[in-house]
C-alpha positions in Angstrom: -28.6 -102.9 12.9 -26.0 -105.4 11.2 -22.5 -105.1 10.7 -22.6 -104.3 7.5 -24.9 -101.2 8.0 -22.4 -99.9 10.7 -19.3 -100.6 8.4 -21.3 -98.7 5.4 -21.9 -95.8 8.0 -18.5 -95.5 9.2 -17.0 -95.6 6.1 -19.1 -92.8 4.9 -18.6 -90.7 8.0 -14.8 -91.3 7.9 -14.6 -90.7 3.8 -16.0 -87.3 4.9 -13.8 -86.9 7.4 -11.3 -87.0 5.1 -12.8 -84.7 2.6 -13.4 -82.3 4.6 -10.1 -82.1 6.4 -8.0 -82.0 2.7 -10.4 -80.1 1.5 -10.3 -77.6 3.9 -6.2 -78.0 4.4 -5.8 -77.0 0.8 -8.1 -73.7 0.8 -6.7 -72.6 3.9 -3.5 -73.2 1.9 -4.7 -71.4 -1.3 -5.7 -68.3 0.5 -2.5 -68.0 2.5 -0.6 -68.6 -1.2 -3.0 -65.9 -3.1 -0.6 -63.0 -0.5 2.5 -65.4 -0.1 4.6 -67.0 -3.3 2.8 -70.1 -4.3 0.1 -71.0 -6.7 -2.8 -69.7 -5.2 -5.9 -70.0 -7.2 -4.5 -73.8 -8.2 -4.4 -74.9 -4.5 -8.2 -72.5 -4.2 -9.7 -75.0 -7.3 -7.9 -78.0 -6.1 -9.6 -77.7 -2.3 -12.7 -77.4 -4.7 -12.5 -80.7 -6.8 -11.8 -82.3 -3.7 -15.1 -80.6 -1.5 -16.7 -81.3 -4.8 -16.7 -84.9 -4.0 -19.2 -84.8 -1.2 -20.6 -80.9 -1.5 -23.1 -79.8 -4.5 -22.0 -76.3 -3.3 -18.3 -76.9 -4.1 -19.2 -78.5 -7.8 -21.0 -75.4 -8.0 -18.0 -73.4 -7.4 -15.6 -75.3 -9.2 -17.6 -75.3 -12.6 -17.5 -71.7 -12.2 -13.8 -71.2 -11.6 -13.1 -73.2 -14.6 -15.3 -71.1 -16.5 -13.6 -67.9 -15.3 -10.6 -69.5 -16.0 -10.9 -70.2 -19.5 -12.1 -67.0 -19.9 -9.1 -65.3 -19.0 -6.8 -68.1 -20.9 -9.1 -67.3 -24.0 -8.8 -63.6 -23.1 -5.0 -63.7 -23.2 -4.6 -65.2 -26.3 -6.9 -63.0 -28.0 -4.9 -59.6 -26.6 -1.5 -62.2 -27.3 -2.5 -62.7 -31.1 -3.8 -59.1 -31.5 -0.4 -57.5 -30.5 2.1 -59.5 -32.6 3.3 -57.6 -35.5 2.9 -59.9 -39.0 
């Protein structure tokens, strides 16, 4: 193999490397933040848009988080605009 194969390889192996380490730093975070102050389930969706870069699973994941998400946001304002008085 050339050089240039090897570089390509080890910059793949070390961008996942990376990935997964941030990745995985930022769930670990996420859960301990969901019983501890902190943003929880931000930090949970940010460790998944970063997976999400190498892992179909984790794009997976994320596109339903954001759909749950919204949900809830649309959900809110509904009860929100329901219970005002005119």
């Amino acid at each position: 193999m050339n050089l240039k194969k090897h570089g390509q390889i080890a910059y793949r192996t070390a961008r996942l490397i990376v990935v997964c380490v941030v990745g995985a730093t930022l769930m670990l975070a996420g859960i301990v933040m969901l019983v501890t102050p902190g943003p929880g389930w931000g930090a949970i969706a940010g460790a998944l848009a970063v997976l999400s870069i190498e892992f179909a699973w984790a794009r997976r994941w994320l596109q339903e988080v954001k759909k749950r998400g919204k949900q809830a946001v649309d959900m809110v304002r509904n009860r929100n605009g329901k219970d005002r008085p005119s």
